[in-house]
N, C-alpha and C positions, 0 to 999 in steps of 0.2 A: 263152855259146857258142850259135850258132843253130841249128837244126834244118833237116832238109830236109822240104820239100814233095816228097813221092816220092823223087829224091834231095835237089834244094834248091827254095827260093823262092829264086832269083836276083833279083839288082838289073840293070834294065835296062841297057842301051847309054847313058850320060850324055846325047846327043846326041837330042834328042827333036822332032818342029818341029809337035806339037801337044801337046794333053792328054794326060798320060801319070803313072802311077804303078806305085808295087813295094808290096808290101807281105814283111816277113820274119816266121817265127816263134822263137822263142827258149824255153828253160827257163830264167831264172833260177833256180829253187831245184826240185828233184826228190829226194821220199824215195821212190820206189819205188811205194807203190801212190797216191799222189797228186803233183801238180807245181804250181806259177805257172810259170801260161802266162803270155807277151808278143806282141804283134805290134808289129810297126813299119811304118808305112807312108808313103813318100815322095814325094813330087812330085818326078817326073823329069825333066818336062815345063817347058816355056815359060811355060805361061800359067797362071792361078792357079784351084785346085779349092775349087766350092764344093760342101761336103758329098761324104760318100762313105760308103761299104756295101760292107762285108767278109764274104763269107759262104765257107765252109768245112766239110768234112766231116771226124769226127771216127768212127772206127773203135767198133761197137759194146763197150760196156765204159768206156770214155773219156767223160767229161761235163764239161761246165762248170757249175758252182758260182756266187757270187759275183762280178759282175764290179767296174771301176772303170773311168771314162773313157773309161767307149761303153755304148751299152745295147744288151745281147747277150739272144736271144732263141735259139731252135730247134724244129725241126720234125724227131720223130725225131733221126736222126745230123747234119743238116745243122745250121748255125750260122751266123745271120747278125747283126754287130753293126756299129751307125751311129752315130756323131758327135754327139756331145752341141752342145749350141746354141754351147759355146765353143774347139773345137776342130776343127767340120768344113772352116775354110778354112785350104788350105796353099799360100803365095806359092810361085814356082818352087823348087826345093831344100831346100824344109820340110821337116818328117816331124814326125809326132806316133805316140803310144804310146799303148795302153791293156793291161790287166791283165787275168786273172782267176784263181778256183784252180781247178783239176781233179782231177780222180779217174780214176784207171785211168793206163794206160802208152802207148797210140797218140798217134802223129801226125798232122796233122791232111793233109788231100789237099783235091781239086778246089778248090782255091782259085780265088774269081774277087775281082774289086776294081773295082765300079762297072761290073760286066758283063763284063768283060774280065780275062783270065787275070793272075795276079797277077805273074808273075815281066815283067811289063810290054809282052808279045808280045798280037797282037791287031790287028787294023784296024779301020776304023769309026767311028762318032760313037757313045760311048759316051750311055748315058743318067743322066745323072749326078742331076737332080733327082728327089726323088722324089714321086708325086701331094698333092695340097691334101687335106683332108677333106671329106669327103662330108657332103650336107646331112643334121640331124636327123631320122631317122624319124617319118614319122606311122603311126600303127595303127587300121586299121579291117576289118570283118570281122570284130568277135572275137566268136568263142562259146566253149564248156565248153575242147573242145581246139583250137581254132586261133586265128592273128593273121594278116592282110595286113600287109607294111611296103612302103613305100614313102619314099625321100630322093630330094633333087636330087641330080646327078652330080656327081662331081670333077673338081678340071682340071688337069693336066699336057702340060708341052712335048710328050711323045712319044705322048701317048694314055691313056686309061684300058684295060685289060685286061681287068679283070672287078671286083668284089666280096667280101668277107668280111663274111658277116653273124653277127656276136659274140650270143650269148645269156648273160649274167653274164658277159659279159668271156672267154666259152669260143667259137671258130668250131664254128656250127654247119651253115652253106653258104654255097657261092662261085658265083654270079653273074653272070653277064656284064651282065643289064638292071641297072634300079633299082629294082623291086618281089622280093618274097619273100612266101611263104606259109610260116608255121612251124605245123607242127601235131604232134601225138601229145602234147600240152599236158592237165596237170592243171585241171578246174576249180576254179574259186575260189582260182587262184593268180597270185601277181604273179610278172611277169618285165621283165627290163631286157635292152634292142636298145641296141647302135650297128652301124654299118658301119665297115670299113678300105676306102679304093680299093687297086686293085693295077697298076701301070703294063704295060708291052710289055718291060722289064728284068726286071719281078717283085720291084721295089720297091714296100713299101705307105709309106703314109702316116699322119699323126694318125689316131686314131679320131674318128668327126663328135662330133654330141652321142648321150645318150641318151635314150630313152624308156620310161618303165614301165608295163605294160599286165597291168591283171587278165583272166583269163579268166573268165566266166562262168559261173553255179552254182556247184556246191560247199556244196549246202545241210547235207554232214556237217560242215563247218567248214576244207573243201579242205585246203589243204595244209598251215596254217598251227595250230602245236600248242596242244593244251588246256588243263583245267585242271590238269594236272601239272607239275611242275618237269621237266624232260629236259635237265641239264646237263652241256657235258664242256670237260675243261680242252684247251687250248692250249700246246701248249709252245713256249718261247722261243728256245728251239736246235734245234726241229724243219727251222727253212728250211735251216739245213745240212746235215747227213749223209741228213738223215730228207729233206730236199726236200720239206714239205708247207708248205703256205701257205694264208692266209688265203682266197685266190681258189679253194683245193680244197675248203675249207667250201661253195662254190657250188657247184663241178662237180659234186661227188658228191650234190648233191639232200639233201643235210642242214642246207641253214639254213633252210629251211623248217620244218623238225621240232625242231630247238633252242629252249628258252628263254632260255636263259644260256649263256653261255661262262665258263669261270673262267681267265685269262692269265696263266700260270704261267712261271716265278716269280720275284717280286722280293724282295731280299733284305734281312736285318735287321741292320746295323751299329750298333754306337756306338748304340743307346738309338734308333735312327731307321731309319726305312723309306726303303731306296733303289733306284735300277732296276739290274735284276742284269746287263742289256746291252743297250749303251745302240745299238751299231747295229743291232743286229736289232729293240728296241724303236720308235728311232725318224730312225734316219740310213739305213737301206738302201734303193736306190732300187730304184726296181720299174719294169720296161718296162709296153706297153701291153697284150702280150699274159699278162703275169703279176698284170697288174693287177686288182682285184675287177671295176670298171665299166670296163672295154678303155681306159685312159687313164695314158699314162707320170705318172713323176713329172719333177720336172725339178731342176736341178743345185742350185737359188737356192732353191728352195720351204723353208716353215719346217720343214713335220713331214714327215716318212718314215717307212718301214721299215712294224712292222707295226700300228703304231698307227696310220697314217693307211690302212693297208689294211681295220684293223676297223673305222674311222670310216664305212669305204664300204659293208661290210656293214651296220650298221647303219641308213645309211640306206635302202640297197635291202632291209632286213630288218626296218623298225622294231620291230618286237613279239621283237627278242630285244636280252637285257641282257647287260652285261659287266661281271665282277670283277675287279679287282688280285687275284691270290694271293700271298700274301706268307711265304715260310716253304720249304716241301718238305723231302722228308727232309737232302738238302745245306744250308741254309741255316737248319735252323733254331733251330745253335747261339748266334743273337744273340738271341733273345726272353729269356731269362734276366734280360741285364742292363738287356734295355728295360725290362722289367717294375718292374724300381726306381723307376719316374718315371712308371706306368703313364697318365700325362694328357699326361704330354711324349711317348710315345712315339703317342699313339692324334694329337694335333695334327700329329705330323712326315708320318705316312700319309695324313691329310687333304691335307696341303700338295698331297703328291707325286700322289695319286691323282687331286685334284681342281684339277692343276697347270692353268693358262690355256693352256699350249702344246699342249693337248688338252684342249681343253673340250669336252664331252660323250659322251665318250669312256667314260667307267665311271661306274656304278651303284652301286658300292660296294665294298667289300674283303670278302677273303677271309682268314683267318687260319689258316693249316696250320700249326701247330706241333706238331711232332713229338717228343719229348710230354710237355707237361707234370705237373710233378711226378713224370715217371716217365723211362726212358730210353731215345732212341732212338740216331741217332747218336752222340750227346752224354747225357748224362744231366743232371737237374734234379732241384733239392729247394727248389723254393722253398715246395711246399705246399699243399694240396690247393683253398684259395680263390684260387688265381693265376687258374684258369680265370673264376669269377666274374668277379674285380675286371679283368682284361680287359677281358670282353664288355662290363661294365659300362661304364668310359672306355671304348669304342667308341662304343658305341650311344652316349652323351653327343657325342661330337666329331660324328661321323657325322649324326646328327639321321636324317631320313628315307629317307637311303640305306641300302639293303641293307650286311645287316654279318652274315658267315655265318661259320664254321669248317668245317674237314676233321678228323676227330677216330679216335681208335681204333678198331676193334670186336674189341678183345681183352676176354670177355666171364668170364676165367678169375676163380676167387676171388682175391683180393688183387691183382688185374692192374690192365692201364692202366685201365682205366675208371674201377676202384674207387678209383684214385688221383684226381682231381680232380673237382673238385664241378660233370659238366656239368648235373644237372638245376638246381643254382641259377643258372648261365650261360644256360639256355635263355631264361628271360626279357628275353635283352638281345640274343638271337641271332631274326636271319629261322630260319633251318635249319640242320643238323649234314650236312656231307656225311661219311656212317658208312663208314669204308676195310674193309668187308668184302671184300677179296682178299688177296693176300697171308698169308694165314695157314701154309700151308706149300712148300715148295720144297726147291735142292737146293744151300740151306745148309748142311741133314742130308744130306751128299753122298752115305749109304750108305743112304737113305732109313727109312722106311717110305716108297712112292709114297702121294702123295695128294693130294686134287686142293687147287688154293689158294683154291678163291674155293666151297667148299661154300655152300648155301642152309641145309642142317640139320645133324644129327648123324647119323651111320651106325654100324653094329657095326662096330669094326674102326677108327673115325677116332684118330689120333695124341691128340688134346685134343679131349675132349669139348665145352669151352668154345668151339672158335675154329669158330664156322657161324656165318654171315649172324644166323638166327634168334634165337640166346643172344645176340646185340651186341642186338637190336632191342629184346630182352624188356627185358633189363637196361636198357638206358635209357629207355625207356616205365616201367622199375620204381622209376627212379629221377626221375621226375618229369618226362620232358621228353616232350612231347604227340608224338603219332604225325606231324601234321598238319609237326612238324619235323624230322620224321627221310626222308633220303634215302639212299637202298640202292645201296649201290657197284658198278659194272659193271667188271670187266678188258678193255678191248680186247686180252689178251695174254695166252700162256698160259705156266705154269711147267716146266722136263722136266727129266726125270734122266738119262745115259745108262747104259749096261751092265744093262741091265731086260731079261729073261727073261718076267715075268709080266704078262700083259695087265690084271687085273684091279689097283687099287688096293692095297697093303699088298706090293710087292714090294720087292726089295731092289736098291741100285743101286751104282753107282762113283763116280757125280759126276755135275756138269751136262753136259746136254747142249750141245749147241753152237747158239750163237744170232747174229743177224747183227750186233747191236749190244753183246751182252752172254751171256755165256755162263747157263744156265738159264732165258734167258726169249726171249720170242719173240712177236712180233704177230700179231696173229688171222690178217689177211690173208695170209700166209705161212702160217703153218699148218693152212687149209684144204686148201690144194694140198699143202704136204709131207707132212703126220703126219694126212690127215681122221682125224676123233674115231669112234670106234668102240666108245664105251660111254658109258652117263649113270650118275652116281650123287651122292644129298645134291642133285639139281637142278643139277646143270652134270655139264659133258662131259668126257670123257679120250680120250685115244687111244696107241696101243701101233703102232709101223712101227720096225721092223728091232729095234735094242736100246735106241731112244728110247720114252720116256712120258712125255706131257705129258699137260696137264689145261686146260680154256678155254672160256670159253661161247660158244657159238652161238648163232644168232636163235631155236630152236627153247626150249633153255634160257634163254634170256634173257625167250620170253615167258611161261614157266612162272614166273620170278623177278619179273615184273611184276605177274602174278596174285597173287602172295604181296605183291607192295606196296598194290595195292590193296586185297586184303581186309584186312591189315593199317591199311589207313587212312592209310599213308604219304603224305608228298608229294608223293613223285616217285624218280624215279630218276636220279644223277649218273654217270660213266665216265672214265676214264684208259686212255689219250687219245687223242684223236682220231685221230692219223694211223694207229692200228694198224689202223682199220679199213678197210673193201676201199674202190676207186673208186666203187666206186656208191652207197656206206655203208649196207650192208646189217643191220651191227648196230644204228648209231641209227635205221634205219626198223623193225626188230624192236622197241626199247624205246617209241618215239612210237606203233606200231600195240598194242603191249602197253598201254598205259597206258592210249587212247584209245579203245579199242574196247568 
């Protein structure tokens, strides 16, 4: 059934005696707070369209998601998507489709199609091409904080307009000449230029090439992080609901301050390591403005999605590494049976991680198993030396790549920890990322409140065992060098609702309400809704209306850093990334805590 544009996108007059098209919009499938959207759009006209540009506006609430068979971009509410290289020419009477999914319930308005209103009304010589790429930036003038750029012009039928000049694939300004000054730049930090042209329609075009330019000084070691570990995972379903992506590691000034990434997660079937999904790992395309270096992918290319997004960080980022994580709490009822075969299972993860269709891509794996010889989603009894004979076949397959775990810091007597043997594994592991958070929530829906990611013990904490502190001692007690142990960051904090009492140790009804999951909630969010309004055990809580929640902040966070370094730790690791604000203000809190 189609939709209207205000009332509808109408199909023109059949009778056209120049260039002429309609474009319609449609719901195939609508659940209410999300829809597939379609558009359809026709040659009405005589003569034959090459290339075309659909842009439309989308009532705030309303987004687009995923697309198919145009690469769809926006600006704010508006939405404009062009023609893949094999579908933008339509002989008279044509029509071609593209796709995507949405969220929210509006329909879409101001429709234009090639400049000109879509319902096929309009006079004029449309501008149907859109400009060439702009030549390569050169950079000169660079000190601490500034760069000059300067490229050749672009060329288009109808004119060039002005300029977009991309800073990591982010517009940072527009242009009319061909020089730019960018300044209020870190020293001693690398940044990557292109330019987009923009025509007299407000059609851009390719992005030219790019250029990467250090700024100058930075004699603390500028932007780029120390000797600590500062690792945070990536999640692989974050580009959907979550909308964060590889290119937001740039925007928000956090790959700079990163060592590692851990790319979470791929799963453990049948005795073997496989990818948990497989378009968002490596089939989803990406425009140019979603792109890490401002450059689409295209329809034929071999790799996509986000493995060829990380491939761009890394090279605009060389000094950080990247792990397969393989496990997490949903997946990691297959290590059980892999472990029966434990040389067949460590060759099948070499295969995949160090597959040729991404070569250079990852550094090593990661093993989250959730928990051996003890129970998480699933339970295990294979036995306290599972953890060993792992790392063991790892580190043997692996050779010189990084081969790490994500491990308990259940620190209680008889608990996980006590259950498997990690100090004799430490020998065959880089590091232990230690999950100190989660220790309480509002599983115990009538609580005690209390916070999830304590640093120590307090009077009054539910389990004396479960603090940051007793996971770090215990395993340092148990053999595994401080030098390996990394101390777990939440970007996300735990709530009860029906709380009365501000202070820790109150009593509740249940979870609160959260945007993806009931009791938990991303930092970035609840700074604005719930600010923290009390510190206790070294992280923060906060008490707004009959909600309490618990979550650290960069102020806690560089209190918890101070306790990794005097402990001698290696760094500090976090889950994940996207909870954190645009500017990412918590990993600049743990890189300034580490390094200072």
């Amino acid at each position: 059934m189609l939709m209207p544009l205000g009332a509808l996108v109408a199909l023109a007059s059949p009778a056209q005696a120049a260039e002429q098209a309609t474009a319609t919009f449609s719901k195939p499938s609508d659940w209410g707070s999300g829809f597939e959207g379609k558009w359809t759009i026709k040659n009405t006209g005589d003569t034959t369209i090459s290339g075309w540009t659909l842009k439309w506006d989308f009532p705030t609430g309303t987004k687009v998601g995923s697309a198919w068979d145009a690469a769809v971009t926006n600006s704010g509410n508006t939405y404009t998507a062009k023609n893949m290289s094999w579908n933008g020419t339509l002989s008279p009477g044509a029509s071609v489709s593209f796709g995507f999914n949405g969220t929210g319930t509006g329909s879409p308005s101001a429709c234009t199609l090639n400049g000109r209103p879509c319902d096929g009304s309009g006079g004029g010589t449309p501008d149907d091409a859109p400009p060439g790429a702009p030549g390569t930036p050169t950079a000169s003038g660079i000190t601490d904080t500034s760069v000059k750029l300067n490229w050749g012009a672009a060329s288009d039928d109808k004119g060039v307009k002005n300029y977009d000049v991309l800073r990591g694939g982010t517009k940072v300004a527009t242009v009319t000449g061909t020089t730019y000054t960018d300044s209020g730049l870190k020293a001693g930090t690398s940044y990557t230029y292109s330019v987009v042209a923009r025509d007299t329609a407000d059609q851009t075009g390719p992005a030219s090439g790019s250029v990467t330019v250090k700024t100058t000084g930075g004699g603390d070691g500028g932007g780029e992080p120390g000797e600590y570990v500062n690792l945070g995972y990536f999640t692989e379903w974050g580009i959907y609901g979550r909308n964060y992506h590889v290119k937001d590691i740039v925007t928000s000034g956090s790959a700079e301050k990163l060592t590692h990434i851990n790319y979470s997660f791929g799963n453990v079937q049948n005795g073997k390591c496989t990818i948990g999904d497989a378009f968002a790992a490596t089939d989803k395309a990406y425009t140019a403005e979603q792109s890490v270096d401002g450059k689409a992918d295209t329809w034929d290319q071999p790799l996509r999605g986000n493995f060829n997004q990380l491939l761009k960080l890394k090279k605009m980022y060389p000094h950080i590494k990247v792990l397969w994580s393989f496990g997490g709490w949903t997946w990691s009822g297959g290590f059980p049976d892999a472990m029966k075969n434990p040389a067949a299972f460590a060759k099948s993860c070499n295969e995949l991680v160090n597959d040729p269709r991404w070569e250079g891509l990852f550094d090593g794996i990661d093993l989250d198993w959730e928990y051996p010889n003890a129970c998480g989603l699933t339970c295990d009894t294979s036995g306290p030396a599972v953890m060993r004979t792992m790392a063991q076949a790892f580190r043997a397959e692996f050779g010189d790549q990084l081969v790490t775990a994500a491990i308990t810091a259940d620190a209680s007597s008889g608990g996980k920890i006590d259950s498997a043997d990690y100090g004799g594994a430490a020998q065959y592991l880089d590091w232990y990322n230690v999950m100190t958070y989660d220790y309480f929530g509002a599983w115990d829906k009538t609580g005690p409140t209390a916070p999830h990611s304590p640093l120590t013990s307090y009077p009054g904490i539910p389990n004396q065992a479960f603090n940051s502190d007793a996971a770090i001692q215990k395993l340092k007690a148990k053999g595994v060098p401080a030098e390996k142990l990394l101390l777990g960051i939440g970007f996300y904090g735990r709530g009860w609702t029906g709380v009365t009492q501000k202070e820790p140790g109150g009593t509740a009804t249940g979870a609160a309400p959260g945007k993806y999951e009931a009791g938990i909630e991303d930092y970035k969010i609840l700074k604005e809704r719930c600010p923290a309004n009390g510190v206790i055990a070294g992280t923060a809580y906060a008490h707004c209306g009959n909600e309490w929640w618990s979550y650290d902040t960069p102020a806690t966070i560089a209190g918890k850093m101070d306790y990794a370094k005097q402990q001698k730790l290696g760094g500090a690791f976090f889950w994940e990334i996207s909870g954190d604000t645009a500017n990412g203000e918590l990993i600049t809190a743990i890189h300034n805590g580490l390094n200072r």
